[in-house]
Each structure stands twice: as structure tokens, then as C-alpha cells.
N, C-alpha and C positions, 0 to 999 in steps of 0.2 A: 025765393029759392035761387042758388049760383053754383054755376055751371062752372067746371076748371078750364080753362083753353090753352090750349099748345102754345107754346114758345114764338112757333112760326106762325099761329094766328092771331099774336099781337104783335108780332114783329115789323117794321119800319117797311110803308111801300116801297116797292123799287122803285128805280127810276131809270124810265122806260120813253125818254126822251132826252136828247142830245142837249139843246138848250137848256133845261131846266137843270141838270145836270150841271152843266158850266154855270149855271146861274148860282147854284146849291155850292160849287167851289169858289166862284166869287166874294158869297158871301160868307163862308168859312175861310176866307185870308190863302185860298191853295190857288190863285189863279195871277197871275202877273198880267197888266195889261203893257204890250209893248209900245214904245215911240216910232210915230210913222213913217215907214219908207224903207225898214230892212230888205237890206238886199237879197235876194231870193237864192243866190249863187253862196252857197257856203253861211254864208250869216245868220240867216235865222237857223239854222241848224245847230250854230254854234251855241247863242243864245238859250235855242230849247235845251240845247245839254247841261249848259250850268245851273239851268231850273230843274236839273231830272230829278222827281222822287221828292223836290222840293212844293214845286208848283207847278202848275199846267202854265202854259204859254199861248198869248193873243196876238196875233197881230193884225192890229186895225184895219191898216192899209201899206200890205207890203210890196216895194216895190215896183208904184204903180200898178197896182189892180188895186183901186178904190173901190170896186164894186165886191171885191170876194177876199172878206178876212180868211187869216191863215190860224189855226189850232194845232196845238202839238202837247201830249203829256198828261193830257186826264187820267190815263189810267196806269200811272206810274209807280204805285204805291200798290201795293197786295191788300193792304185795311183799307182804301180807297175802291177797290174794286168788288171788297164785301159789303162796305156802306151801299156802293152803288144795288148792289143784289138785294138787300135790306136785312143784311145776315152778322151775325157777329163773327168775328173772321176764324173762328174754329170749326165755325158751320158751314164755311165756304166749300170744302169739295162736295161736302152731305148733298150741300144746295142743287151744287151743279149738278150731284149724278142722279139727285131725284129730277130734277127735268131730261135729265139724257135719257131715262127710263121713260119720263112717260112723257112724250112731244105731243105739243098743239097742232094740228093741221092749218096752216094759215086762211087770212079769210082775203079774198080779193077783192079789190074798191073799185069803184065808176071811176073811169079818166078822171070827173070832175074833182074827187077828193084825194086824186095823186100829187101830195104836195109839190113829188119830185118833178114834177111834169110842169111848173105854172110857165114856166120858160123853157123854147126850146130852139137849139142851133142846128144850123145844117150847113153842110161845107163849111166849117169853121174851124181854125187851128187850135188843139184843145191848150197849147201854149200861152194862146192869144184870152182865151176864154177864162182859164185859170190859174191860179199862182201855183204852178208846181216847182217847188224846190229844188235844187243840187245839193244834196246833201254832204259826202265825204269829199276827202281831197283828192282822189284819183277815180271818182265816178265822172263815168263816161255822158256828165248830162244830167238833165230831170228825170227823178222817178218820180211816180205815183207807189207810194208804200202802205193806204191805207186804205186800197179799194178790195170789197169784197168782190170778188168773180165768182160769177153764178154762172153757172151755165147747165143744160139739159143731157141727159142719157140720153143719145141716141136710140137707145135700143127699146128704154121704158120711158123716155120723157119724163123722170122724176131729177129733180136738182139737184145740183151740188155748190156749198159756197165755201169758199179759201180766199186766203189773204194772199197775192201773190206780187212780187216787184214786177212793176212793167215800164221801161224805158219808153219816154217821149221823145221819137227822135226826128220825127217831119213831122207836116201838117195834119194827114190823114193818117197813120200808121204807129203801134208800135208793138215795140217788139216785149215776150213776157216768156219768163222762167218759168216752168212747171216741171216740178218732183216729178218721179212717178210713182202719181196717187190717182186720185179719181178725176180730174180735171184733166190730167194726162190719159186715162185708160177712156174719158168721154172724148177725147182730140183725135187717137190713136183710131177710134171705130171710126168717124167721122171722115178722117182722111185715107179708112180703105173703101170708102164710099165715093173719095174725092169731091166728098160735102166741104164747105165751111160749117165750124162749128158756131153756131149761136152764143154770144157771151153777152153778159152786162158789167163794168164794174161800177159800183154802189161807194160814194165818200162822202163821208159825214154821218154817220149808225150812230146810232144809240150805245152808251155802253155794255150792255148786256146782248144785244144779238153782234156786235162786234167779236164779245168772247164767245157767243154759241159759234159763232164763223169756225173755231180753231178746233171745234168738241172730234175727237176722233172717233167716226160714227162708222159702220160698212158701208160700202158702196150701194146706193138709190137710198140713202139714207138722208134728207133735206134736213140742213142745219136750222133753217130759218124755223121750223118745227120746236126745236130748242131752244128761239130765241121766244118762243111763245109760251114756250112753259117756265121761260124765265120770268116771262113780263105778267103771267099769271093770265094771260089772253091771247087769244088769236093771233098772231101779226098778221098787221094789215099789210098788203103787197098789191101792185098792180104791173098791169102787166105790158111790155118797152112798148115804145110805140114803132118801132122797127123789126122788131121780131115776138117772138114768143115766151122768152123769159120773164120769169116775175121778180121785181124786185119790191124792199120795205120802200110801202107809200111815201113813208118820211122821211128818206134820203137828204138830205142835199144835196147831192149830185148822183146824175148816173151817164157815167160813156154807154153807150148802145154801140156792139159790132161785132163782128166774124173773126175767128182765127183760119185763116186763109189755108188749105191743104198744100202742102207742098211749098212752101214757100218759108224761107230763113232769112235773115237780118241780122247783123251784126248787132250784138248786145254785150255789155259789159267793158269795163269790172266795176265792179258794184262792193261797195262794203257790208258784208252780209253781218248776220248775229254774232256768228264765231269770232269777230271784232278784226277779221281778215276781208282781204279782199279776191271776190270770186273772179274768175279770168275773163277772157272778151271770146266768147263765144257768139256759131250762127243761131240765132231760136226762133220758134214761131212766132206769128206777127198778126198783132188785130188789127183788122181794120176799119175805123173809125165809122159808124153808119150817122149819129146825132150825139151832140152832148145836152142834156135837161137837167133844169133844177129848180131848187125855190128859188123863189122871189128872195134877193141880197141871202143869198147862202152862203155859209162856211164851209173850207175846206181842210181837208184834217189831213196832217202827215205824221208819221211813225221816224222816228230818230232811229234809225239801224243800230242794232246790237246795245240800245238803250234799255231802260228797266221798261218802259209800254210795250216794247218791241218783244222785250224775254217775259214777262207775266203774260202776257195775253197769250203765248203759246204755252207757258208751262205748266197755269190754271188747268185747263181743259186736260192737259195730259197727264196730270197726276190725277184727277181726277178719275178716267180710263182707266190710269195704269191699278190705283187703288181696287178698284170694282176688278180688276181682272185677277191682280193676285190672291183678291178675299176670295175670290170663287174657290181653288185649291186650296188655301191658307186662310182660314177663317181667322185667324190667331196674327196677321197682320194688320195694325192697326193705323198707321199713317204711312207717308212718302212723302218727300219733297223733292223735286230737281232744283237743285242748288244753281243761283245763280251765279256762282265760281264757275260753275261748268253752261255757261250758257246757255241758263235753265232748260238745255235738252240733253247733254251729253252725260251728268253724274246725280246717279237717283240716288238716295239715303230713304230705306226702308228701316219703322218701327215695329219689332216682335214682340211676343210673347211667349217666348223659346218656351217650347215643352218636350223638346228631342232634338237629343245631337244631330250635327249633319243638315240639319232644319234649316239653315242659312243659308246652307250652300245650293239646295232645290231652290229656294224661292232667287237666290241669285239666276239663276238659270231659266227659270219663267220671265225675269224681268228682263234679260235678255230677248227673249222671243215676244216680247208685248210689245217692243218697239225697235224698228233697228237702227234709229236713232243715238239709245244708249250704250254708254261705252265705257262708265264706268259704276259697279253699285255695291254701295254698303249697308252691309246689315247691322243696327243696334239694335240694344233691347230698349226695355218699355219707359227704365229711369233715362232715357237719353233723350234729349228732345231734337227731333231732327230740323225743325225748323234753323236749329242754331249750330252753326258752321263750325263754332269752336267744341259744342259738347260733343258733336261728332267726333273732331281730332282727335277728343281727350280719350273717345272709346276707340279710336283704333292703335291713339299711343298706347293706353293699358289693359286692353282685351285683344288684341290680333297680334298674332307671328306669321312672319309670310311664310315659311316650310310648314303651317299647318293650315293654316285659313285663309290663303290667295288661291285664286283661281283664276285663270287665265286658259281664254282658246280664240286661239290664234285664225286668221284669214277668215272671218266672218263681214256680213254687210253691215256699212255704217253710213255715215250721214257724207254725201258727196258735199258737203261744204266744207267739214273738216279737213284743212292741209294735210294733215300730218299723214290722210292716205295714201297721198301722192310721192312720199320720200321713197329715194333710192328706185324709182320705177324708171324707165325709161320712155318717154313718147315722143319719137320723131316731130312731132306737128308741135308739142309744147302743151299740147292737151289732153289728158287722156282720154280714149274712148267711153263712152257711156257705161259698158257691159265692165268695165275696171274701175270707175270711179266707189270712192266710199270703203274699199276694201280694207278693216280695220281691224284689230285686236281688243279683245273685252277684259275687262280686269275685274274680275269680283273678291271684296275684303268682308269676311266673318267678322267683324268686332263686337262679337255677342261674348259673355260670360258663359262658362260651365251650368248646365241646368242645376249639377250639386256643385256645393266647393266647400272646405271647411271653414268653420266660424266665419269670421269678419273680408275674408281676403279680399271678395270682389264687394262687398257693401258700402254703397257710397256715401261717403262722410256727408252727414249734415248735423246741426245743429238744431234742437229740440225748436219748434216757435218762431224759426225764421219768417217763415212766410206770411203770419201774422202781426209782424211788426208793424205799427205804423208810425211812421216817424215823425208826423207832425206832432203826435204825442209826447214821444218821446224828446225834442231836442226845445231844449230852452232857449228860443232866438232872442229873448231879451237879457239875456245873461252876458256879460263882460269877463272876461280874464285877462288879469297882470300877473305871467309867467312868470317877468322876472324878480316878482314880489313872492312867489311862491316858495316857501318857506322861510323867508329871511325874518330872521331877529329869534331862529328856533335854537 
């Protein structure tokens, strides 16, 4: 007797380890091994960028730290990041929102099997300890771009983990950007307590609880939860040996330390996503309690405003955003954030117009799911959104701006975005927090009439295209002399 099995239960394990991972791109030709001694200041940065989306980038021994290779670019590719999931890449958000639905509780390991832990520093300059890069040409310094920060609710002691930039800028200190999201709203209770807040940051994830890091959950909502229903088990997590937070066992590295209440550092300017650079502001400051890792760990960096940098955020968010406008609109079928638009600021929504006007609501939901975006188009269901040009082609021949643009004006947007800041005035050269982001949304209809007559809006194809195969069809051993053709007729 045989039994039918699902898709997804003969589908390709993930892969739910870092190395094996890099090891699986190695041996599929996606992995550059680099020549030793890149310099840490601008250069290997430079390097990982000519490899983006091509290959992930190694380097041996960069710059003097023989003890801690540098990684950059594994997850630079969108079909790279569904392999990794073990999904074929149409199944990619399915994937993702059936774990954001139903999350693992993670499992916590004895010291002795916290990989992260088999070495650990104290008083140590994390500079000295690890190869942290300079990435742009007007960053103020090293960042750390690929540490997950975990840190605990005050209020409920349940986690929260973000990706967040944090300048290295002494021995024991540094300073870190927080939105205001959950890791700001956990800082904000803490320092009306005039607590320090408890943080970890985690380098070197696996790539699957990497992207759970970015899943936009509610608040006491534990990402590492989703990185367990990604990996189809538990994750294993232990917990700092300086405080209370739990981090994946399997780290490679974990900073252990406090965000000090009250206290500012100068930080910045930083080259953010938006492909600008963010100004030199004062921001909160961690302060360094131990750094731990494995035995000869890896260290991973994020190339700003690179393709690892915009998919690991844009995955997770379309994602959300999907699940949140199928609840209203059951008849939306896909989204993508375009990475034209910084895979955050311009969503292209798939319909299946069954009423006029229908665009223009679901425009207006996608505004409210995230105030990140700032600009969204609706196609229908022939337009494939993933593809930037069949977009174009629906708004060059289905949208007029006096009937199907909408715009509303002085709404919140993404404080990274410049363009919030023109014509403002700020004595200091900075605006205040409570003004930053302050942006205009633009929504474009390029959907077709539900009725129209005959052929107008029917899109031309050809009978059997898609069935071609063209090894069949082209005779590579065939020869032609043109200019024998027809002569002697």
C-alpha cells in the first residue's frame, strides 16, 4: 500500500547550521575563498561587494586576526535563501508565515554544550578580539552589522531579537541605533527604572534564525521561536554567562553587556540601506561585560545597503505584509518589495480585481502595515510582480495619474529616508526625533477594468510559448553560408 506525502514532506532539510551551510556553497562554486591579509578598513568590504549576489566571500585571515576568519554574502541571493529553507523559492513566504504562525519554544542547553561559550574574554577590546570591519567611505569607524541583539522585556522577561548597527568605538563601549520598536520600547522601561538594560549581540547564526531575527512579530513576541520552526526543532539557546539572556548555543560569537540608562556617545555617519549616509548623532551605549565564542570561530559582516543586507529584511516583510492584507483581501495573492526601492520603501501588490476601487483600499492597508512604506502598486494577476519591468509595463498601460494615484501627504516614514528632511529647517543640523521620517505615500492602481471590451486590455501572448524547449528545437550542428543563399537562382 502507498501513501501520497506533501511536497513539504519530501522537501530538502534545511540547513540549520552556519558551517554546513558555507560548506554546501563551497561546494556549489557560490563561495570565493579570499588571499590573506585583506585589510579590514574599506577593503574587504570592497571585495564582498564585487562578489554580491555572485558569491559569498571568505576571508582566511584578514588583517591580522589569524585566529577569526571574516564571512560576508551567504545570503545574497533570494533562491539561495529558499535553498537554505529547503523550499523551492515560490514557497518561500508560505514557508516563512507557516513558522511565524506556529513558533517552537526554544530548548536551553547546560553550559557544557554552549558551543558559544568554549572560550571566553574579560576586559578585552572587542577590536582586539575580533576582525570588525570599516565598511563605507565616510563611516565613522567599525561596525558590527551582523549581530543579533537580544535582549529581555522588562516588564514580562520574554525576548526580543533585531539586527541592529553598533559602532565600536573604545575598548569597552559601544554605541547602537535603535528604531523605535521593541528593543527601543524594552530600553525606554528600563531607563525609567534607571536600570541598564540586559543585551547580547549573537555573530555568526545560522541562516534561517538570521532571517527569523527580521520576522515582524508583536511585541513579547521571541523571534528565536521562529527560528525553531524554521529549523523544524527547538533551538537550542543558553544562557550569557554575565546575565540573563538567552542566546543560539551555536553562535560564534556572543558580546555580553548593558545599555547604560542615560548615557549618549557619539555615533555615526553610517552608510545605511537607503545607500545614504545616516548623520553623526549622540545614541545609547553598551557596555561590554565579556566577549565568548567557539573554538577558531567565524565572524560574519553585512555589506550595507547590499543584497544580504535588503533580502534578510525584505523576506520577513513581505511575508507579514502578505498575511496581513490576505486577512481583509483574501483575493491578494503575492507582494514583493522591490529592491529598487530598498527592499523597504516600494511594495508591488498581486490581485484578483473583482471590484472597482479594490486597489485603492488595499493601497491604503499597505500603508498602515508598515510605516516604512512609501510607495505601492497594485497589478493584476497576468503581471508578475517579482519582475520590475512587467510592473513598468502595467503602470505604463493600465494607470493615469488623474484617475488611479493617490497620495496623502505628511504621514510617518522611515527616519533613514533623506528625502524627509528636505526644506525642514533644524538649527543643530539634526532633526529632532518627534520630526524625523515625516513622508508622503504615493499609491498607483495599474490594475485593468474588471469589464473592458474584447481584446483591449488582453495580453498578447503567443499559443505554446511556454512549452518550448529549445534544445529541441535548434539544430547546433547545422552550418549556414548566407552568402551562398540563393545564388546561382
Amino acid at each position: 500500500m502507498t501513501t501520497d506525502r506533501s511536497a513539504e514532506d519530501t522537501a530538502p532539510a534545511p540547513f540549520t547550521d552556519l558551517r554546513k551551510w558555507l560548506t554546501h556553497l563551497a561546494r556549489t562554486g557560490r563561495l570565493a575563498v579570499i588571499r590573506e591579509g585583506t585589510p579590514l578598513n574599506h577593503r574587504l568590504a570592497a571585495i564582498a561587494k564585487r562578489l554580491d549576489g555572485k558569491q559569498a566571500a571568505f576571508f582566511p585571515k584578514p588583517d591580522g586576526h589569524h585566529g577569526v576568519p571574516v564571512v560576508s554574502g551567504f545570503m545574497s541571493r533570494r533562491s539561495w535563501i529558499a535553498e537554505a529553507m529547503g523550499v523551492p523559492e515560490d514557497q518561500l513566504l508560505r514557508r516563512f508565515r507557516k513558522a511565524a504562525a506556529n513558533p517552537l519554544p526554544w530548548r536551553e542547553v547546560p553550559p557544557a554544550e554552549a558551543r558559544c561559550q568554549e572560550v571566553v574574554h574579560r576586559d578585552r577590546d572587542a577590536r582586539e578580539v575580533l576582525p570588525i570591519p570599516t565598511h563605507s567611505e565616510h563611516d565613522n569607524g567599525p561596525y558590527i552589522t551582523a549581530g543579533l541583539v537580544i535582549a529581555r522585556n522588562p516588564k514580562s522577561d520574554i525576548q526580543n531579537v533585531s539586527i541592529n548597527r553598533i559602532q565600536v568605538h573604545s575598548k569597552e563601549r559601544m554605541a547602537i541605533l535603535m528604531l523605535p520598536r521593541h528593543l527601543w520600547a524594552f530600553y525606554k522601561e528600563a531607563e525609567s527604572r534607571n536600570e541598564p538594560l540586559e543585551v547580547a549581540v549573537a555573530i555568526g547564526i545560522d541562516p534561517l534564525t538570521l532571517l527569523a531575527s527580521q520576522a515582524i512579530a508583536p511585541i513579547d513576541f521571541d523571534e528565536l521561536e521562529i527560528a525553531g520552526a524554521l529549523h523544524g526543532a527547538p533551538l537550542k539557546v543558553a544562557k550569557c554567562l554575565t546575565n540573563e539572556v538567552r542566546v543560539p548555543a551555536d553562535s560564534e560569537i556572543v558580546i555580553e553587556g548593558r545599555i547604560l540608562p542615560g548615557v549618549r556617545e557619539s555615533e555615526g555617519p553610517f552608510g545605511e540601506f537607503p545607500k545614504y549616509y545616516s548623520a553623526r548623532e549622540h545614541r545609547e551605549v553598551i557596555q561590554v561585560d565579556a566577549i565568548t565564542h567557539r573554538h577558531h570561530p567565524i565572524y560574519h559582516t553585512i555589506v550595507p545597503a547590499e543584497m544580504e543586507h535588503l533580502l534578510l529584511g525584505s523576506i520577513p516583510r513581505e511575508a507579514t505584509l502578505l498575511a496581513h492584507l490576505q486577512r481583509s483581501f483574501p483575493n491578494v495573492s503575492d507582494v514583493h518589495l522591490a529592491i529598487g526601492g530598498v527592499g523597504r520603501y516600494h511594495l508591488y501588490v498581486q490581485i484578483r480585481k473583482t471590484h472597482e476601487g479594490q486597489p485603492k483600499n488595499i493601497i491604503c492597508a499597505a500603508f498602515g502595515a508598515h510605516y516604512d512604506i512609501k510607495q505601492v502598486i497594485v497589478v493584476d494577476e497576468d503581471v508578475q510582480v517579482h519582475d520590475p519591468m512587467q510592473v513598468e509595463w502595467a503602470v505604463a498601460t493600465r494607470f493615469q495619474a488623474d484617475r488611479d494615484l493617490v497620495v496623502i501627504t505628511g504621514a510617518q516614514g522611515s527616519a533613514l529616508d533623506p528625502s524627509t528632511t528636505v526644506g525642514q529647517d533644524f538649527s543643530g543640523g539634526v532633526p529632532p526625533a518627534h520630526s524625523q521620517g515625516l513622508s508622503a505615500k504615493m499609491g498607483l492602481d495599474a490594475t485593468r477594468p474588471v469589464v473592458y471590451p474584447e481584446h483591449v486590455f488582453t495580453k498578447v501572448r503567443i499559443p505554446g510559448e511556454g512549452e518550448v524547449d529549445l534544445a529541441d528545437e535548434i539544430d547546433t550542428a547545422s552550418r549556414i553560408d548566407f552568402e551562398a543563399i540563393g545564388a546561382g537562382t
